[in-house]
Backbone bond lengths (Angstrom), bond angles and torsions (degrees), N, CA, C in turn:
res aa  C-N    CA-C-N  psi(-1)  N-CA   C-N-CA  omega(-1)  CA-C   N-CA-C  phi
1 X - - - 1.450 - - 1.528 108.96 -
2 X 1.492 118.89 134.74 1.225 114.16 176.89 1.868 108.84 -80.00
3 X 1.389 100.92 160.80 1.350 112.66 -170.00 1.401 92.05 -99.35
4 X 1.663 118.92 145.53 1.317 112.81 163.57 1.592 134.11 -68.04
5 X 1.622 94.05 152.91 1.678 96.80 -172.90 1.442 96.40 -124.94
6 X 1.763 94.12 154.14 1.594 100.12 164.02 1.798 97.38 -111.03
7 X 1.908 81.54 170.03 1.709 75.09 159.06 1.972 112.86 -136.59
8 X 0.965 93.71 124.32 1.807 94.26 -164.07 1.640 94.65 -109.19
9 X 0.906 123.30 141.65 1.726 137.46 160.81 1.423 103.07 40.94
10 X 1.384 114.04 59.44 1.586 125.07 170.31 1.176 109.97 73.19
11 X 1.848 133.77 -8.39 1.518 133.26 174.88 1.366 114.13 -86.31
12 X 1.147 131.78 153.39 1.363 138.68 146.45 1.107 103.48 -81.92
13 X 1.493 115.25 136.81 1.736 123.46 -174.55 2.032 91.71 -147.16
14 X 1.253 84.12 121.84 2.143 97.60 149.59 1.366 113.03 -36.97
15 X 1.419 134.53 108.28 1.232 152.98 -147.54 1.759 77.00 -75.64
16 X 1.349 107.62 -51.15 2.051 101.63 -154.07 1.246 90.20 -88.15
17 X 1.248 149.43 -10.57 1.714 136.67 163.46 1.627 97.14 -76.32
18 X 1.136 124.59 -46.42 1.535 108.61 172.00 1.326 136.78 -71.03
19 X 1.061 106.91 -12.51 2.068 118.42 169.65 1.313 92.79 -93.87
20 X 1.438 137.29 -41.92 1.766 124.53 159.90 1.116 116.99 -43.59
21 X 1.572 141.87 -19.74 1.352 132.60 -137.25 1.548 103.72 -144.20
22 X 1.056 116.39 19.20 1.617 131.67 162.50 1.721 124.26 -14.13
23 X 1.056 131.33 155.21 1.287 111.67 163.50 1.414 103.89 -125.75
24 X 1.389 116.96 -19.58 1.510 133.09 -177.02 1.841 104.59 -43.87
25 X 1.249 94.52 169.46 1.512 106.02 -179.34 1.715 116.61 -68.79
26 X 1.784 88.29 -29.08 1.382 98.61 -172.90 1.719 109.89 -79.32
27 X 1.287 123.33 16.98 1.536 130.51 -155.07 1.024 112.19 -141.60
28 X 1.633 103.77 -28.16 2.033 101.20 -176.16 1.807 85.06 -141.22
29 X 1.048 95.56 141.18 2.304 110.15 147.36 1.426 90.81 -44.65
30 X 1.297 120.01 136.43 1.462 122.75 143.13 1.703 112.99 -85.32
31 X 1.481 116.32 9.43 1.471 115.19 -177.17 1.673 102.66 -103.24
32 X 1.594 122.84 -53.17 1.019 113.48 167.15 1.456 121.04 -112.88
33 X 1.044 115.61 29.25 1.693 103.66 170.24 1.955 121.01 99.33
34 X 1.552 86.06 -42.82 1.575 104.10 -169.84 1.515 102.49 -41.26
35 X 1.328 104.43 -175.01 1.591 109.31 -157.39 1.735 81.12 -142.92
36 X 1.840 126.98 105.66 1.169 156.17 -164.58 1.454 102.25 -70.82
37 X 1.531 114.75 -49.25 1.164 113.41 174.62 1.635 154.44 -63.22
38 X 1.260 104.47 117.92 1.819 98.71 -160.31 1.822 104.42 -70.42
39 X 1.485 101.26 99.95 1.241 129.81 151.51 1.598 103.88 -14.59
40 X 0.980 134.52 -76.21 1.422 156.27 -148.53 1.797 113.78 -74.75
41 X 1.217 108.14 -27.70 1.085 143.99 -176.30 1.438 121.26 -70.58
42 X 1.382 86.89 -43.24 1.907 102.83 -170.12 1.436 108.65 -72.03
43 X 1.323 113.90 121.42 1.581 113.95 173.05 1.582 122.36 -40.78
44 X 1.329 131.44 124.84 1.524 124.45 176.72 1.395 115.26 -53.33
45 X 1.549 106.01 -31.24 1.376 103.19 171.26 1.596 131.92 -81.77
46 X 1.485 105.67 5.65 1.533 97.26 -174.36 1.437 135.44 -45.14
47 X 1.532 122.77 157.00 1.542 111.06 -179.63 1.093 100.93 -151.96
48 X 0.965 115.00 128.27 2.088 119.54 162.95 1.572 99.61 -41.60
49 X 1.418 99.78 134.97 1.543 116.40 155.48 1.281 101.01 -81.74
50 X 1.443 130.43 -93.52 1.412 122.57 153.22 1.225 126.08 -106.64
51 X 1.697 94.97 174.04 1.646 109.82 179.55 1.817 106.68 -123.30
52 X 1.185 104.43 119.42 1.613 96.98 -177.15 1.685 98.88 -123.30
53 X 1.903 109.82 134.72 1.613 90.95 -167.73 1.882 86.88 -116.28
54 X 1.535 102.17 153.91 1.436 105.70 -160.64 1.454 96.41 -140.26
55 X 1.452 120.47 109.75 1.421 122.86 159.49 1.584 102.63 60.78
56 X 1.556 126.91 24.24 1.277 131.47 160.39 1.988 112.70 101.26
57 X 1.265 88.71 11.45 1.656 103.24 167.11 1.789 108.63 -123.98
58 X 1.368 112.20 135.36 0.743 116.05 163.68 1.692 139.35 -85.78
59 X 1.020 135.24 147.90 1.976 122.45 -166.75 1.392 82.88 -137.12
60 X 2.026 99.16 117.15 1.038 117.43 169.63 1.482 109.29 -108.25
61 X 1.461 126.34 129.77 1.538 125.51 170.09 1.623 102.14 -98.63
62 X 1.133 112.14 122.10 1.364 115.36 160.98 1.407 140.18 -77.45
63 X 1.756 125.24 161.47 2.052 109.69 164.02 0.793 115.98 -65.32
64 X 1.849 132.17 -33.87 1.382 126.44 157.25 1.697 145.93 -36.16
65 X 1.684 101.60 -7.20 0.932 112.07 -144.22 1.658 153.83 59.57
66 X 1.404 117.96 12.78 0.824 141.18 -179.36 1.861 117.56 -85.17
67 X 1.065 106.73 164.23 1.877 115.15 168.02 0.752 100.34 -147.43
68 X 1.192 109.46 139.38 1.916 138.04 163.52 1.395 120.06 -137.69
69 X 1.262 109.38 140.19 1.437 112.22 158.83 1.094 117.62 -117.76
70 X 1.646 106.90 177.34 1.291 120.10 -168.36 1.594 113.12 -155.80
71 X 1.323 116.62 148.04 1.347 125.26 173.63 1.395 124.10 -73.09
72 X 1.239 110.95 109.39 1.442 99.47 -168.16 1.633 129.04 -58.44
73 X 1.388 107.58 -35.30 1.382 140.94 166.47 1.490 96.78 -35.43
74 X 1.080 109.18 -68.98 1.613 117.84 -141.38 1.967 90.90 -81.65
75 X 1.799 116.49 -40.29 1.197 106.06 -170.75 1.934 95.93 -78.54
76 X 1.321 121.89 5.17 1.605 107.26 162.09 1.671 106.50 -75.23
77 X 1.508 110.14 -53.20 1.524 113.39 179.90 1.368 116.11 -32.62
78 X 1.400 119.04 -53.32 1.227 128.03 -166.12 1.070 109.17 -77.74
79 X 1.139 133.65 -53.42 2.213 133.90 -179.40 1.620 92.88 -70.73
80 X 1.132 134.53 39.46 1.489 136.33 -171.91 1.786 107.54 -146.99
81 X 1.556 92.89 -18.54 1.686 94.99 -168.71 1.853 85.19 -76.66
82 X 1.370 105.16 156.57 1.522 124.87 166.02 1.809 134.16 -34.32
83 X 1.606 71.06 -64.46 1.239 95.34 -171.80 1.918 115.58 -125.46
84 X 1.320 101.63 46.47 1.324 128.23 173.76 1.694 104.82 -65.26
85 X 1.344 120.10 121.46 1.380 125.51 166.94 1.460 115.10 -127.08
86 X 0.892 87.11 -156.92 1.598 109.82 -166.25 1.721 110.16 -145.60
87 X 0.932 123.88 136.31 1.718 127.21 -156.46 1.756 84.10 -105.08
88 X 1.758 95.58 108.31 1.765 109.95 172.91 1.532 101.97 95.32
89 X 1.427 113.42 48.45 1.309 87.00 -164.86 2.135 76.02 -121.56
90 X 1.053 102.11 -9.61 1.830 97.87 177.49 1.350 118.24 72.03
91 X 1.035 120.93 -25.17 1.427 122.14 -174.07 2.051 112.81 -114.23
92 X 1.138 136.10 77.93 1.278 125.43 -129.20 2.005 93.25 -91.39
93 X 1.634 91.34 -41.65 2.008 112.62 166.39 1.831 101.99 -19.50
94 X 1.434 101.63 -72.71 1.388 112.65 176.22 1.004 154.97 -102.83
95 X 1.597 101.80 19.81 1.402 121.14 -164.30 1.754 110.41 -99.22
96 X 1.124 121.30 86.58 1.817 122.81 171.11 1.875 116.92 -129.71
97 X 1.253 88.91 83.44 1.371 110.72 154.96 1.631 100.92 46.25
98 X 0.942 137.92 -47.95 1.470 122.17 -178.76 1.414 110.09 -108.40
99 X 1.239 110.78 -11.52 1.768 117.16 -173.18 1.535 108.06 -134.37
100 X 1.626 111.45 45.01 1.210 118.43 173.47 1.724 113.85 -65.92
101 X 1.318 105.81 139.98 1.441 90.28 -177.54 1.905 103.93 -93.16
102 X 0.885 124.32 6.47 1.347 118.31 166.48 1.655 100.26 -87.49
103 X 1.286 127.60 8.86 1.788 103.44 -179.67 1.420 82.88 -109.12
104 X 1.331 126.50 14.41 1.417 131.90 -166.58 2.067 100.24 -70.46
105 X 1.104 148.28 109.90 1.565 128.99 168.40 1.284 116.17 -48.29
């Protein structure tokens, strides 16, 4: 079964690495950095309802009910790093966040 994808600022991104990966207040401490959200928690099936991108942030609404945003900037940096994975994804050669080969069916 394929895993859901979004697509934000021309990338394909893992719908549940991107509701993990928040930048909002509600997603990280703005004191230390940490990332608030229980990982574990997040439905495997999640999916953006929508994605609306605004002045270089993106506003994701989730099925969970949740919102997050994100920097668009920074989520180009990252689907750009080399050797970008995904934790369980088995295949490490080809595994970067939008072209994981485990979201492969």
């Amino acid at each position: 079964m394929a895993r859901p994808r979004v697509e934000v600022a021309g990338l394909e991104l893992s719908a549940r690495w991107l509701r993990d990966h928040g930048d909002d207040p509600r997603s990280v401490n703005s004191e230390t950095g940490q990332r608030v959200v229980d990982t574990f928690a997040i439905p495997r099936d999640v999916a953006a309802v929508s994605v609306v991108e605004i002045d270089g942030v993106a506003h994701v609404e989730w099925t969970d009910g949740a919102t997050t945003t994100h920097a668009l900037d920074a989520l180009t940096q990252v689907a750009a790093k080399p050797l970008a994975y995904v934790p369980g994804c088995g295949d490490r050669r080809r595994c970067r966040l939008c072209r994981c080969a485990a979201s492969s069916p």
